[in-house]
Rosetta silent file (secondary structure, phi, psi, omega in degrees, C-alpha in Angstrom):
SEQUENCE: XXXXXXXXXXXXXXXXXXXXXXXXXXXXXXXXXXXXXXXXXXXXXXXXXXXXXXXXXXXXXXXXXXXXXXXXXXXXXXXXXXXXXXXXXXXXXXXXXXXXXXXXXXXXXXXXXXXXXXXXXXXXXXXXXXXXXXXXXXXXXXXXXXXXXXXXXXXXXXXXXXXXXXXXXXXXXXXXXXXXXXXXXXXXXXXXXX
SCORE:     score description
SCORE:     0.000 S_00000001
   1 L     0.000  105.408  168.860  -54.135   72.514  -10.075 S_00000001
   2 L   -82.713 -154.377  166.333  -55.683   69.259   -8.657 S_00000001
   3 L   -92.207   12.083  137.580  -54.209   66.458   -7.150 S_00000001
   4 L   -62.129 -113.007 -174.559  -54.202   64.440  -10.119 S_00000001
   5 L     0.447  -23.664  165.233  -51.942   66.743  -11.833 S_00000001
   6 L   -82.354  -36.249 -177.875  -49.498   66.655   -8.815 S_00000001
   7 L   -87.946    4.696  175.456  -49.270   63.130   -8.858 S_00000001
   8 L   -85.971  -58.343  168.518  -48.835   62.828  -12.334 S_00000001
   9 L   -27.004    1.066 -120.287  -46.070   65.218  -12.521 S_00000001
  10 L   155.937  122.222 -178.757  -43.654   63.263  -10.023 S_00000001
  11 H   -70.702   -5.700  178.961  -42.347   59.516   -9.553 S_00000001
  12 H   -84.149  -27.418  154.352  -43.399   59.580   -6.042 S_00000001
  13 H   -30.055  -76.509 -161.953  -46.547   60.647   -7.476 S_00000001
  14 H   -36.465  -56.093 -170.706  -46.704   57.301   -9.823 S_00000001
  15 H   -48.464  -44.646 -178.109  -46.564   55.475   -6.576 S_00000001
  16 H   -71.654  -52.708 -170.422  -49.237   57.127   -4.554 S_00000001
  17 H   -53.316  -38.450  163.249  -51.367   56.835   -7.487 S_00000001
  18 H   -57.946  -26.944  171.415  -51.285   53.287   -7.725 S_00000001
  19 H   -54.749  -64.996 -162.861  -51.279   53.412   -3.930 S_00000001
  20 H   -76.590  -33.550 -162.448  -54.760   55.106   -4.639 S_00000001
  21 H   -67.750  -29.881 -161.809  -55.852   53.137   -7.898 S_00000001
  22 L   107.617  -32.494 -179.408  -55.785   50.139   -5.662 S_00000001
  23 L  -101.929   16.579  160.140  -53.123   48.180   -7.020 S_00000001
  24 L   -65.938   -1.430  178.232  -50.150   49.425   -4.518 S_00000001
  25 L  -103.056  -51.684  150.348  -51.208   46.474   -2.682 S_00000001
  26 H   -44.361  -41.072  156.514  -50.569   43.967   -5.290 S_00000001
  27 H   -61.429  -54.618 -177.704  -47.019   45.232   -5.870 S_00000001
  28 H   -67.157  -29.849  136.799  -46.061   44.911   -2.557 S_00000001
  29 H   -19.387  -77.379  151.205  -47.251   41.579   -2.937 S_00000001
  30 H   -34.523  -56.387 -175.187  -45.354   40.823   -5.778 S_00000001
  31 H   -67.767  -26.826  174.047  -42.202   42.349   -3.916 S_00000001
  32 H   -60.900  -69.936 -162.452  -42.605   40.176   -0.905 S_00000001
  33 H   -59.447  -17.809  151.454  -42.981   37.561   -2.555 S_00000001
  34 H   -75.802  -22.064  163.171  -40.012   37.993   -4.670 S_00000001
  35 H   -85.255  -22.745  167.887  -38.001   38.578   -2.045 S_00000001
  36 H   -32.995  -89.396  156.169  -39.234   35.619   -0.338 S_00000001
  37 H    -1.432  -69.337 -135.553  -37.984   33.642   -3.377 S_00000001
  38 H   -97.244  -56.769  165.116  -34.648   35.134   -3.454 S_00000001
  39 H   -57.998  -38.292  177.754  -34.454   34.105    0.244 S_00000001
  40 H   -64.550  -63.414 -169.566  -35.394   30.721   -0.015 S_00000001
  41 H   -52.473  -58.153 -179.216  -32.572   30.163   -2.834 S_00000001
  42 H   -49.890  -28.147  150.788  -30.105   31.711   -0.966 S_00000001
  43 H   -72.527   -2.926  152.484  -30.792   29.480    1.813 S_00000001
  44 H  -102.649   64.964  135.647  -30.707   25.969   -0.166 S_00000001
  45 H  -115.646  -48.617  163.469  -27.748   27.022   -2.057 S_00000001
  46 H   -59.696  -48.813  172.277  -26.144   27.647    1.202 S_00000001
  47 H   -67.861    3.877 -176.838  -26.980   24.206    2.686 S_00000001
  48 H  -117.414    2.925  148.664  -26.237   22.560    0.139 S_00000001
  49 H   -61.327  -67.045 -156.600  -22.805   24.345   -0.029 S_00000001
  50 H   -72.000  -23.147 -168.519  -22.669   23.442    3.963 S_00000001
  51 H   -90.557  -90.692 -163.975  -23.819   19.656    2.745 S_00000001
  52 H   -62.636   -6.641  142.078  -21.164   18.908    0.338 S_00000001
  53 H   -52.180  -69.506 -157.836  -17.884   21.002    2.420 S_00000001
  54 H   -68.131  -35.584 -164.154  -19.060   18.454    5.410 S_00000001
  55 H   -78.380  -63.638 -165.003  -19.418   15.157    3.265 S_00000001
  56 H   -51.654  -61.212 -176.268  -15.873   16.277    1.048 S_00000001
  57 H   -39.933  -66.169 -148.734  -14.242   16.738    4.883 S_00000001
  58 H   -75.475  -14.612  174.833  -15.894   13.485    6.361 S_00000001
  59 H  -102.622   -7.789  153.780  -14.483   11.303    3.597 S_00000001
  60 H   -57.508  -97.732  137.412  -11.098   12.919    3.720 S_00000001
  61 H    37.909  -73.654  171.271  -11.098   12.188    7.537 S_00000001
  62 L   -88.505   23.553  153.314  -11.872    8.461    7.072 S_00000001
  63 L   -53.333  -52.358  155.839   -9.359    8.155    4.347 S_00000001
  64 L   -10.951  -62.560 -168.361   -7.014    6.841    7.715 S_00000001
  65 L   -81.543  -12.751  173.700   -9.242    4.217    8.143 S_00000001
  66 L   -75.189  145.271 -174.830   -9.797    2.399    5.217 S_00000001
  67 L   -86.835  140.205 -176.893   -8.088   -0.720    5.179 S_00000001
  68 L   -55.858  114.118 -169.096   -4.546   -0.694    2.991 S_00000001
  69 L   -91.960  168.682 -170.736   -4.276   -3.541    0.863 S_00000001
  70 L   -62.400  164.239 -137.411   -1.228   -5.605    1.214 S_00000001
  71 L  -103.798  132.307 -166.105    2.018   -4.683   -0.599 S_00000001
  72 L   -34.384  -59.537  174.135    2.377   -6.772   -3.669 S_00000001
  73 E  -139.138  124.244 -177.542    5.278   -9.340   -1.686 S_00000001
  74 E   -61.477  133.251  173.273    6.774   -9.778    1.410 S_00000001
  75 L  -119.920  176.528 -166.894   10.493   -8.534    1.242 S_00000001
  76 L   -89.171  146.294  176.172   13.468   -8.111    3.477 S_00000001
  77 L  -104.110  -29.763 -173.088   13.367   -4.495    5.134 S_00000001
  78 L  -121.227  151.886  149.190   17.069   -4.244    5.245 S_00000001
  79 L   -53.119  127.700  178.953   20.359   -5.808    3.238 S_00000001
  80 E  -120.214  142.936  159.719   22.057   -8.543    5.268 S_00000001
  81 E  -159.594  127.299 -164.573   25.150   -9.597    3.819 S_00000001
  82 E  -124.750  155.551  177.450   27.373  -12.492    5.218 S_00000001
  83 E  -121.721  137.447 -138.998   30.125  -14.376    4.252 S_00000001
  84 E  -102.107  121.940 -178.307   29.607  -18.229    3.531 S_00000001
  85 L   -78.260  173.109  170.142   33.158  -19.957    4.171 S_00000001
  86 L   -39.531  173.286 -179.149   34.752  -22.644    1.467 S_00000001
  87 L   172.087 -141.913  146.763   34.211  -25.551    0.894 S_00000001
  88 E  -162.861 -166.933 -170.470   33.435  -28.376   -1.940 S_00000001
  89 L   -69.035  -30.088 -169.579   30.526  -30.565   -3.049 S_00000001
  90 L   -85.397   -7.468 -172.569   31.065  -33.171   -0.453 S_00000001
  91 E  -148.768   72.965 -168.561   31.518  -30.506    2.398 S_00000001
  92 L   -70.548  170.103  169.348   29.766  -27.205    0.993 S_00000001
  93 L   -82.444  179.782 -174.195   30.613  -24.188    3.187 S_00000001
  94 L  -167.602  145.105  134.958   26.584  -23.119    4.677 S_00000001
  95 E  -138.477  141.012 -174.394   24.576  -20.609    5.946 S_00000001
  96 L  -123.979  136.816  178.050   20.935  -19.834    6.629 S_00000001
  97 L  -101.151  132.188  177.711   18.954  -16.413    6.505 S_00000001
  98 E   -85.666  150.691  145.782   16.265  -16.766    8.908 S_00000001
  99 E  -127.289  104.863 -158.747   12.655  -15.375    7.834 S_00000001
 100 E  -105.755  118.346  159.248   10.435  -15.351   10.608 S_00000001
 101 E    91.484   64.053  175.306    6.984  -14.659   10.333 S_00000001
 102 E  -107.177  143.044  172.172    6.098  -15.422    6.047 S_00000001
 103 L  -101.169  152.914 -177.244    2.558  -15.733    5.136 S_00000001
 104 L   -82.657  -20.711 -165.578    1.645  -18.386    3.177 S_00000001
 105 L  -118.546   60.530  168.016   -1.231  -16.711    0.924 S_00000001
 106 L   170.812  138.828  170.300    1.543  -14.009   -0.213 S_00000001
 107 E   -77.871  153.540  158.111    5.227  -14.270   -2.134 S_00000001
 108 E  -129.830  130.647  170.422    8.057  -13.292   -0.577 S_00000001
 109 L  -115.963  167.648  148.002   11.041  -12.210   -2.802 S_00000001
 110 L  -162.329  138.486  172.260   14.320  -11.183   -2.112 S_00000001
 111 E   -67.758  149.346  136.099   17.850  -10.325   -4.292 S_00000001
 112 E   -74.898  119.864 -144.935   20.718  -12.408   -4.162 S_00000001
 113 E  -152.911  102.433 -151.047   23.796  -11.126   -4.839 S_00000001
 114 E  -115.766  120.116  173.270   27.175  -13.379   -4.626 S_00000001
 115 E  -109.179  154.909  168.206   30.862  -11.960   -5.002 S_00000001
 116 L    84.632   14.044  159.958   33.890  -14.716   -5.162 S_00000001
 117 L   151.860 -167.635 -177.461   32.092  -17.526   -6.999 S_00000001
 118 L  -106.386  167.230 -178.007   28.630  -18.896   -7.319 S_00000001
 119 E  -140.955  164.106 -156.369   26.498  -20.376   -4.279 S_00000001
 120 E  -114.673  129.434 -179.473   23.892  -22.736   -4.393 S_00000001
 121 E  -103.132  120.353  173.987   20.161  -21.737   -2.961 S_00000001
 122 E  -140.947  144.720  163.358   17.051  -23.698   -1.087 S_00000001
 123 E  -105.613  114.898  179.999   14.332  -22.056    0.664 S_00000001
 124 E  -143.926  177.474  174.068   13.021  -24.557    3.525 S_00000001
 125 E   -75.467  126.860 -166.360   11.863  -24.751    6.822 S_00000001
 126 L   -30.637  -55.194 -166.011   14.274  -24.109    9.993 S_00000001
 127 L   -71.700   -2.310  151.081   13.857  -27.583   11.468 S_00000001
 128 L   -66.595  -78.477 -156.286   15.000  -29.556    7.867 S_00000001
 129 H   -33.055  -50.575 -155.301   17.808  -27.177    7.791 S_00000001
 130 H   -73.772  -41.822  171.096   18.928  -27.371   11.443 S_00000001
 131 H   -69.298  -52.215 -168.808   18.948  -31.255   11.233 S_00000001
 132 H   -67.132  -15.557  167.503   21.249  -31.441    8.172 S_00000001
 133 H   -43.864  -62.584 -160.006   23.097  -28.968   10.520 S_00000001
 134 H   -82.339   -8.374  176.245   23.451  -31.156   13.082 S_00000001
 135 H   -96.173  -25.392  158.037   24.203  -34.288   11.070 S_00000001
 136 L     7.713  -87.879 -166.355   27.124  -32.115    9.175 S_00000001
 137 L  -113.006   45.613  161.823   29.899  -33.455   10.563 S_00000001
 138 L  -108.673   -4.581 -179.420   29.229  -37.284   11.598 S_00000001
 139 L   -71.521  132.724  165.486   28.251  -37.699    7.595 S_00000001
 140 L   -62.817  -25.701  158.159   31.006  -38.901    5.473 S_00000001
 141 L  -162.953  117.623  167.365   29.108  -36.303    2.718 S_00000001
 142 L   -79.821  -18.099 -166.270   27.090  -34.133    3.709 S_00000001
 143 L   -82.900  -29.001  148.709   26.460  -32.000    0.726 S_00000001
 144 L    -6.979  -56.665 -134.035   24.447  -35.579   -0.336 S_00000001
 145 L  -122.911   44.445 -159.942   22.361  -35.911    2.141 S_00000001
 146 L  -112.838  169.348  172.792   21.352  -32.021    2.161 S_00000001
 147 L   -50.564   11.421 -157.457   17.780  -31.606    1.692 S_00000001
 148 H   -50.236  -35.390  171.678   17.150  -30.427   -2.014 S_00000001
 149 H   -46.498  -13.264  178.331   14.390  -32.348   -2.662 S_00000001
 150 H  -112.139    2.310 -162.213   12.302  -30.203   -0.201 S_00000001
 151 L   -65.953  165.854  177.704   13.460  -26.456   -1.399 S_00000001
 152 E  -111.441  146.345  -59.873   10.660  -23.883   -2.501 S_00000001
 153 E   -36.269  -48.537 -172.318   10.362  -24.019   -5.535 S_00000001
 154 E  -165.781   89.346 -161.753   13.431  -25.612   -6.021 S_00000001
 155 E   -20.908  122.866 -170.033   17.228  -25.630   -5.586 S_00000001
 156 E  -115.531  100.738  160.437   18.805  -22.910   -7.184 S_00000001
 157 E   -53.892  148.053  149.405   22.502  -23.705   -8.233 S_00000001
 158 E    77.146   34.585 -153.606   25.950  -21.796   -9.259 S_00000001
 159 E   -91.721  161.296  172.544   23.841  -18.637   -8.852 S_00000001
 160 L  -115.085  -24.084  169.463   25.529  -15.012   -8.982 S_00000001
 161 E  -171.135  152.836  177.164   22.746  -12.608   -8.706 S_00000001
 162 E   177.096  162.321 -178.108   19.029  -13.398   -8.841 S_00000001
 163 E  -108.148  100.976  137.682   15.650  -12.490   -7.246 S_00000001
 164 L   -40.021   94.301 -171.114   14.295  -15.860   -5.094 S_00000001
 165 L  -114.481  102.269  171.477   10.799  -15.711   -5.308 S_00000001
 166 E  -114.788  128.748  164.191    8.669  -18.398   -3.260 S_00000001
 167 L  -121.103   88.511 -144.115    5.211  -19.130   -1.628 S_00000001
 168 L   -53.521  168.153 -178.807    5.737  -21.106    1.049 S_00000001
 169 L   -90.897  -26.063  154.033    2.591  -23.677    1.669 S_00000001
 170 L  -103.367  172.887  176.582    2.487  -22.932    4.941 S_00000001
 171 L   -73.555 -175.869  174.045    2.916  -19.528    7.154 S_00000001
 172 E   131.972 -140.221 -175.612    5.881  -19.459    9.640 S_00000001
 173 E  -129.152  116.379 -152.804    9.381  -19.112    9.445 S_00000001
 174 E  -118.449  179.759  175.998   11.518  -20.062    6.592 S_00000001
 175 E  -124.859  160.472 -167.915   15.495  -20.535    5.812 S_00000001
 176 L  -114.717   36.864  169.429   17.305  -18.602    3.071 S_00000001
 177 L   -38.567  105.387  156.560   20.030  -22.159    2.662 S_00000001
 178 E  -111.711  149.938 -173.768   23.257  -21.012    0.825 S_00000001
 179 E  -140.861  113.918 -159.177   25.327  -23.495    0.142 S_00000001
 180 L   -90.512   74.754  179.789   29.011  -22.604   -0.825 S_00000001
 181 L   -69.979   -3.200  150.439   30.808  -25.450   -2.940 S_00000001
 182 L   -68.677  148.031  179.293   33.719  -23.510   -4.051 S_00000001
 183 L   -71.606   -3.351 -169.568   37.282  -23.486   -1.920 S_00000001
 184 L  -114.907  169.187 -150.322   37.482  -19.741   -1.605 S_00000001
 185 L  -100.648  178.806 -175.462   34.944  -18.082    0.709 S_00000001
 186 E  -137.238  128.748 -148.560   32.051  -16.165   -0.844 S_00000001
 187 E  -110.531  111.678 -172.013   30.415  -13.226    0.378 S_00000001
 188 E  -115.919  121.065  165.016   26.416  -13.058   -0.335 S_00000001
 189 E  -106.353  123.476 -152.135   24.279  -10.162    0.012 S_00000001
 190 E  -110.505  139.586 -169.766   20.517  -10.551    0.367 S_00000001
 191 L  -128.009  178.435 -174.301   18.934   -7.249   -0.398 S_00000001
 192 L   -94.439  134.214  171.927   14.763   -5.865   -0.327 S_00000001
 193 L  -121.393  102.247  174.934   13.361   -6.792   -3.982 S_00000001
 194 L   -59.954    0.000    0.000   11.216   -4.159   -5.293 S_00000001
């Protein structure tokens, strides 16, 4: 029995023979190099795993930071609600809701919301308002002389509920003018308009 015959017989055999044929060198070739392969993928699949985890994080992250764009209209953050005393057309009852700080290149809305009769509306600037204030009572009628001609948009009479929507021309500070022309007093609640 030679040593062919052993090495046929046996898979450990197969090996050495090829080992001896000469081409056990080529295989291992082949095997490196396939494992090579196999390494190399597995390492760009993992960085490119490790590349898109960091980029999904880093824009989640700066998500903070982007800037927010500005909320459709400036509103009221809270309900104010006051009560505007009697009065008639030549002597309305009055009050003014301040708004301090309206941009001009943005509406501002807010509800209106009147129990005990209807009131009369102008959106203007403090320092008309303050002067028909102050002229009030040396005027023989005052309700006359009140400033309608300057309201934003416009003077809104005999109202009972409505949304006041205006964009003043300049920024600044505006007045919320009710003007009560009925004899009993009237109680107005200015609410956030969604």
């Amino acid at each position: 029995m030679g040593f062919n015959s052993l090495v046929r017989g046996s898979r450990s055999g197969l090996f050495a023979r090829r080992l001896l044929d000469g081409h056990g060198e080529e295989n291992s070739k082949r095997v490196g190099t396939t494992m090579q392969r196999r390494f190399t993928r597995r390492r760009t699949l993992i960085v490119a795993a490790v590349t898109v985890a960091l980029s999904i994080g880093i824009v989640f992250a700066s998500v903070p930071y982007l800037p927010h764009p500005p909320p459709p209209h400036g509103t009221l953050k809270l309900p104010v609600t006051r009560t505007v005393g009697g009065g008639n057309r030549t002597h309305p009852g009055y009050f003014a809701l301040l708004l301090p700080g309206v941009y001009n290149n943005q509406t501002f809305q807010l509800a209106v919301n009147v129990a005990g009769g209807g009131a009369d509306f102008c959106v203007l600037q403090p320092p008309l308002f303050d002067s028909w204030v102050a002229s009030y009572s040396t005027t023989s009628n005052p309700g006359s002389t009140f400033p309608s001609s300057i309201c934003i948009p416009q003077e809104l009479m005999g109202i009972v509920q409505t949304v006041i929507s205006f964009q003043p021309p300049t920024s600044g500070s505006y007045d919320v003018a009710v003007l009560n022309p009925n004899p009993q007093s009237v109680t107005v609640v200015f609410s956030p308009s969604i």
